[in-house]
C-alpha positions as a Python dict, from the first residue, in 0.01 Angstrom:
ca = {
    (1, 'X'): (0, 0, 0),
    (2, 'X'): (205, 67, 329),
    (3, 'X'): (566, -43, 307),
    (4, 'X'): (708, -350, 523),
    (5, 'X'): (1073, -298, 389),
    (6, 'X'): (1218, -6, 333),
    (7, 'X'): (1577, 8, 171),
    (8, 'X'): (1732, 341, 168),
    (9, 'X'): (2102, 406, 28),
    (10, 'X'): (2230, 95, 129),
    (11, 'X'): (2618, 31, 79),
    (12, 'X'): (2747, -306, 185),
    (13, 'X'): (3174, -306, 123),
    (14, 'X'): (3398, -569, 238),
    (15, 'X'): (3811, -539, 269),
    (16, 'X'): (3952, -833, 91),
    (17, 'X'): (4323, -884, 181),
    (18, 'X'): (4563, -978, -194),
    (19, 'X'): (4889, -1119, 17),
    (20, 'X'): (4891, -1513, 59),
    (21, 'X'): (5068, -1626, 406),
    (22, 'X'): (5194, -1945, 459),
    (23, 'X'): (5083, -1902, 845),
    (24, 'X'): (4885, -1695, 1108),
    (25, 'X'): (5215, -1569, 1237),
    (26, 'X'): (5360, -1451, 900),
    (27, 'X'): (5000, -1331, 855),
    (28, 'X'): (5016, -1121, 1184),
    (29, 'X'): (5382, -996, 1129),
    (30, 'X'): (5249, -852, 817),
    (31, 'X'): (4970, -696, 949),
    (32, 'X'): (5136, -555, 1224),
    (33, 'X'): (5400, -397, 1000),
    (34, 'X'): (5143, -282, 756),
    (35, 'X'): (5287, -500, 474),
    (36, 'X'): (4986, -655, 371),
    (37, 'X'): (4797, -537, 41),
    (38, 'X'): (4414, -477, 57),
    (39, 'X'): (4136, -409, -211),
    (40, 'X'): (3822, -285, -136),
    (41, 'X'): (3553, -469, -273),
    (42, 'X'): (3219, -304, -327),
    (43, 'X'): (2861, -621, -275),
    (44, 'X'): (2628, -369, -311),
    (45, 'X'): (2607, 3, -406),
    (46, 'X'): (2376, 276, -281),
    (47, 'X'): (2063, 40, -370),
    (48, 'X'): (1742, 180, -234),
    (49, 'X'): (1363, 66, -288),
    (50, 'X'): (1074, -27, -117),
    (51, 'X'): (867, -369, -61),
    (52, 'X'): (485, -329, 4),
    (53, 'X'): (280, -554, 229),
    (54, 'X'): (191, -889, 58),
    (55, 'X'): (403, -835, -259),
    (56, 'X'): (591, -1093, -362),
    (57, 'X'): (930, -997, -540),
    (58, 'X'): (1215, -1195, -738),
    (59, 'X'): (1569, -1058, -727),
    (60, 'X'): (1812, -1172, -1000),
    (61, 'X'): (2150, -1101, -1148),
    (62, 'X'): (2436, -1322, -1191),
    (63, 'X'): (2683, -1487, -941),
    (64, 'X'): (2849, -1276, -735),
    (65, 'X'): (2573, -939, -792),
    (66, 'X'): (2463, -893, -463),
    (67, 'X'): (2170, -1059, -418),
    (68, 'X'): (2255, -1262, -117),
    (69, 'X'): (2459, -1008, 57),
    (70, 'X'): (2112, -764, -4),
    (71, 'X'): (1901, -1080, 173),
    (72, 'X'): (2181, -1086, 440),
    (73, 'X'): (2158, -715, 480),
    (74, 'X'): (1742, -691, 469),
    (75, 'X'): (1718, -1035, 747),
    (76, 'X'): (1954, -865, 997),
    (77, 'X'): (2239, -1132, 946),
    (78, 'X'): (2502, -835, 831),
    (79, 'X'): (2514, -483, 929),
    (80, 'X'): (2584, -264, 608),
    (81, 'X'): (2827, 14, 554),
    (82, 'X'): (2603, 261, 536),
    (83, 'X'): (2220, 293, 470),
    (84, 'X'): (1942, 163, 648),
    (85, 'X'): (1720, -69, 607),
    (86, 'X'): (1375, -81, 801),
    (87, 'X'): (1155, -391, 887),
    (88, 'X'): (759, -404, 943),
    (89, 'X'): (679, -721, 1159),
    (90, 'X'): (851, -1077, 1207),
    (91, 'X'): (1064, -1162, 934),
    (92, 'X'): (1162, -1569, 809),
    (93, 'X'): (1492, -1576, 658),
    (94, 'X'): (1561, -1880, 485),
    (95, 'X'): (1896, -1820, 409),
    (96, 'X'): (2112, -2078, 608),
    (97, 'X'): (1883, -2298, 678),
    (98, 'X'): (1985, -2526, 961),
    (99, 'X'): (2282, -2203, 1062),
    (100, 'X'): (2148, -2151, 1422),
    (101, 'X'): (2136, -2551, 1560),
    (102, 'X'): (2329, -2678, 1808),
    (103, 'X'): (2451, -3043, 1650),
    (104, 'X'): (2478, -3168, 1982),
    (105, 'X'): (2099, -3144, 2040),
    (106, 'X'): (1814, -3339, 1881),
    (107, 'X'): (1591, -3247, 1622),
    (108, 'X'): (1341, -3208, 1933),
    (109, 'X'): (1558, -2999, 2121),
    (110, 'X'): (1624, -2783, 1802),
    (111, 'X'): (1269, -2715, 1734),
    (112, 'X'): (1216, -2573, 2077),
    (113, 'X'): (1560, -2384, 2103),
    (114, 'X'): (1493, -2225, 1791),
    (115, 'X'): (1128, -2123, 1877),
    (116, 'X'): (1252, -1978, 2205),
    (117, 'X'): (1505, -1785, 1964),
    (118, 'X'): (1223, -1656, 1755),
    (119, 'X'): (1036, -1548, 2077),
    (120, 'X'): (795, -1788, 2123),
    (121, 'X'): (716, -1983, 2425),
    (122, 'X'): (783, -2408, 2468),
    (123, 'X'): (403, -2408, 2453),
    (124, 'X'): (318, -2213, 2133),
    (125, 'X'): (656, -2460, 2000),
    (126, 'X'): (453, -2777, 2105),
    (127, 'X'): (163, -2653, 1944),
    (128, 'X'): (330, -2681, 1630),
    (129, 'X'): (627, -2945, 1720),
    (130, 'X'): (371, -3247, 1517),
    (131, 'X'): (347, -3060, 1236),
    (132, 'X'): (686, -2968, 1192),
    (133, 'X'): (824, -3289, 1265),
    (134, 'X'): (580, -3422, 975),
    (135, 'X'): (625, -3145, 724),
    (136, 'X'): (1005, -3234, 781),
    (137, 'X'): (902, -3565, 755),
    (138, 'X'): (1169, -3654, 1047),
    (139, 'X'): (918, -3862, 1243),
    (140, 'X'): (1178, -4158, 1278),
    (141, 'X'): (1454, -3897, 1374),
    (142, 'X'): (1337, -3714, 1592),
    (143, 'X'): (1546, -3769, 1912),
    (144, 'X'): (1857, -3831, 1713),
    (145, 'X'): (2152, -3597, 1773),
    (146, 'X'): (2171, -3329, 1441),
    (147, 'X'): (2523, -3445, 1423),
    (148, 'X'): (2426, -3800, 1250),
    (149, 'X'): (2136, -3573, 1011),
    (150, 'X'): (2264, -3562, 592),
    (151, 'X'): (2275, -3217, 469),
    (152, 'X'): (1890, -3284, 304),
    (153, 'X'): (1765, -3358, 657),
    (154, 'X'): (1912, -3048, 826),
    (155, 'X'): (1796, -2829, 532),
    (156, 'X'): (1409, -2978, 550),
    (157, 'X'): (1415, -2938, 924),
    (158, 'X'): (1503, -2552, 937),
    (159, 'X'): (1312, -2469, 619),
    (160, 'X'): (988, -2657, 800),
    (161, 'X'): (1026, -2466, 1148),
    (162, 'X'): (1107, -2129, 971),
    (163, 'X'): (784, -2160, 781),
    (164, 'X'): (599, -2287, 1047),
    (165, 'X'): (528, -1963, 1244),
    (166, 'X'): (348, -1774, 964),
    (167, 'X'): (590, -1458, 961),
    (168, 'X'): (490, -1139, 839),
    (169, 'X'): (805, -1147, 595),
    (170, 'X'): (989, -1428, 412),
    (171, 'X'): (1300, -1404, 277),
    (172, 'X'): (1396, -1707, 49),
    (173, 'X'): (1751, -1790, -62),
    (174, 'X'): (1741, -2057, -324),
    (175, 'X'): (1526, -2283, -72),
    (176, 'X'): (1357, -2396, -365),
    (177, 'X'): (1635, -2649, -508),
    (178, 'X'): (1664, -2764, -187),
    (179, 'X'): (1628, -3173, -130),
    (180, 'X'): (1450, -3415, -340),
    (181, 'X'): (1173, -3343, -588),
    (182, 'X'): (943, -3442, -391),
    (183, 'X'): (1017, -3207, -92),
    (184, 'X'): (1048, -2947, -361),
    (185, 'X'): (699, -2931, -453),
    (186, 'X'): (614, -2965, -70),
    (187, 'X'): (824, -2680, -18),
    (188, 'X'): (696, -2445, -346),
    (189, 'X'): (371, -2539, -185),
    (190, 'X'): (448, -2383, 168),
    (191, 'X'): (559, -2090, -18),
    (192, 'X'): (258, -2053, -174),
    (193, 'X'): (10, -2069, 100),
    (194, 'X'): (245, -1847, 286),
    (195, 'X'): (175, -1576, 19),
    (196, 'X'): (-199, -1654, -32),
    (197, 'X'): (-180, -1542, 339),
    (198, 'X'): (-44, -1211, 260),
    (199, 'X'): (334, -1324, 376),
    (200, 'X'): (536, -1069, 168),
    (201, 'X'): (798, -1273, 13),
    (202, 'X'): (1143, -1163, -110),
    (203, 'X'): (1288, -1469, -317),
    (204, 'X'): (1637, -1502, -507),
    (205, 'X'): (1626, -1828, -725),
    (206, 'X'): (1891, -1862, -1055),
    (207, 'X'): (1560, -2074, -1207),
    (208, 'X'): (1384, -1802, -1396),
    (209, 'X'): (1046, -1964, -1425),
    (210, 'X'): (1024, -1975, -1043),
    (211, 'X'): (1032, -1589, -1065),
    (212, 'X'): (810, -1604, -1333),
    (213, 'X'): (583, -1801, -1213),
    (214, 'X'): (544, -1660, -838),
    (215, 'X'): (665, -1312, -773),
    (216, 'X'): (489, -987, -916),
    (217, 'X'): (770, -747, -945),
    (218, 'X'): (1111, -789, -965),
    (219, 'X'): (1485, -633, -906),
    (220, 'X'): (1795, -708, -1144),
    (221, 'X'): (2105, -676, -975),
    (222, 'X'): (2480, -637, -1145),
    (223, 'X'): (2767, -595, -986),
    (224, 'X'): (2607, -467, -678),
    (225, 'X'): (2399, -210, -869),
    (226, 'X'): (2054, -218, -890),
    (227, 'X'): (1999, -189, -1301),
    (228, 'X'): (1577, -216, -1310),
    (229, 'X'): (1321, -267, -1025),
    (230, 'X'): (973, -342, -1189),
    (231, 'X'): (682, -593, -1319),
    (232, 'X'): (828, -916, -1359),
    (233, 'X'): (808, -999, -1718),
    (234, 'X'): (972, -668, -1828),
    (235, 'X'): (1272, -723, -1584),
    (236, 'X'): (1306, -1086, -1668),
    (237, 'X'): (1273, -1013, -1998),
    (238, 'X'): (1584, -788, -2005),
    (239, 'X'): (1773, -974, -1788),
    (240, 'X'): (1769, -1256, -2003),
    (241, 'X'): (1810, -1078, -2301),
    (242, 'X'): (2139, -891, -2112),
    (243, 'X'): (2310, -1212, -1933),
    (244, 'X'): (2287, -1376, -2276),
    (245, 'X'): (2481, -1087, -2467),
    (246, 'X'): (2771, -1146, -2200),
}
């Protein structure tokens, strides 16, 4: 099976200042005279492992483990520490969903500017533009500014023009408890056919049955470690067994 993603020693560390300041200028003065007290705080930790074509693979671990930075790091939204990380093909990451529109524009406008963003032309966009529109099911909204959209509508648009172009790689972010139950099942559905396709699919979700139920394999995170990378069961299995006994 030929690798898509390829994770090799990847370190993600971030500099988190301690000091409170009551303003940017006592903030600055501090800085400036070196007064200010940082920690180093470690997201991930020398995690390496590979993802083949058309496998579909859960990551879990408690809050604050690493799993979203490692989605960050894999989609291209953060550059790590050190490590690499090497991508086969287009890759959908349904992290943000919504992150790149311009609320000033219409839901129209959004569809193509994004399209153009992922490299394909206003024609291949109006191609699709029905279907995303209905997926979305924005049909009344359409030419309404994204300003005056609810959170729900935002989140259905992106998540319906991100799966709309078939990518070679998904990366999913809790999508699934995204909107109403209805658009849930619409949107576990989408999912689906995208890995019936041969999409490979990296998914984080807290609900265990999800990664139960759709990936084959999957990584447990802790504390930016990577503690077991294998066939679902046994790594849920553990996982449950070891965030219970905390």
């Amino acid at each position: 099976m030929s690798s898509v993603i390829t994770v090799k020693h990847l370190t993600m560390k971030y500099v988190v200042t301690k000091d409170r300041a009551d303003s940017v200028k006592e903030y600055l003065i501090r800085y400036l005279k070196r007064q200010l007290t940082r920690d180093e705080f470690i997201a991930l930790d020398d995690i390496s492992f590979k993802v083949g074509k058309g496998e579909v693979v859960g990551i879990v671990g408690l809050n604050g483990s690493g799993k979203s930075t490692l989605l960050k790091l894999i989609s291209g939204v953060l550059k790590p520490t050190s490590g690499t990380v090497e991508r086969v093909g287009s890759v959908a990451p349904l992290i943000e969903l919504g992150a790149g529109f311009d609320d000033d524009l219409t839901a129209r406008e959004n569809i193509y500017l994004n399209g153009a963003v992922m490299g394909f032309s206003h024609r291949e966009m109006a191609k699709k533009y029905d279907a995303i529109i209905s997926f979305a099911e924005l049909e009344k909204f359409q030419d309404r500014a994204l300003k005056t959209f609810s959170s729900g509508m935002r989140a259905r648009l992106g998540f319906s023009v991100a799966t709309a172009t078939k990518p070679e790689v998904l990366i999913v972010d809790e999508i699934l408890g995204v909107g109403d139950f209805l658009f849930k099942e619409k949107s576990e559905a989408r999912i689906k056919e995208l890995m019936a396709g041969g999409t490979t699919v990296l998914l984080v979700s807290h609900t265990i049955k999800q990664i139960r139920e759709l990936c084959s394999r999957a990584l447990w995170l802790d504390e930016g470690h990577l503690l077991m990378d294998g066939a679902t069961r046994e790594v849920c299995d553990a996982y449950e067994a070891g965030a219970g006994a905390l």
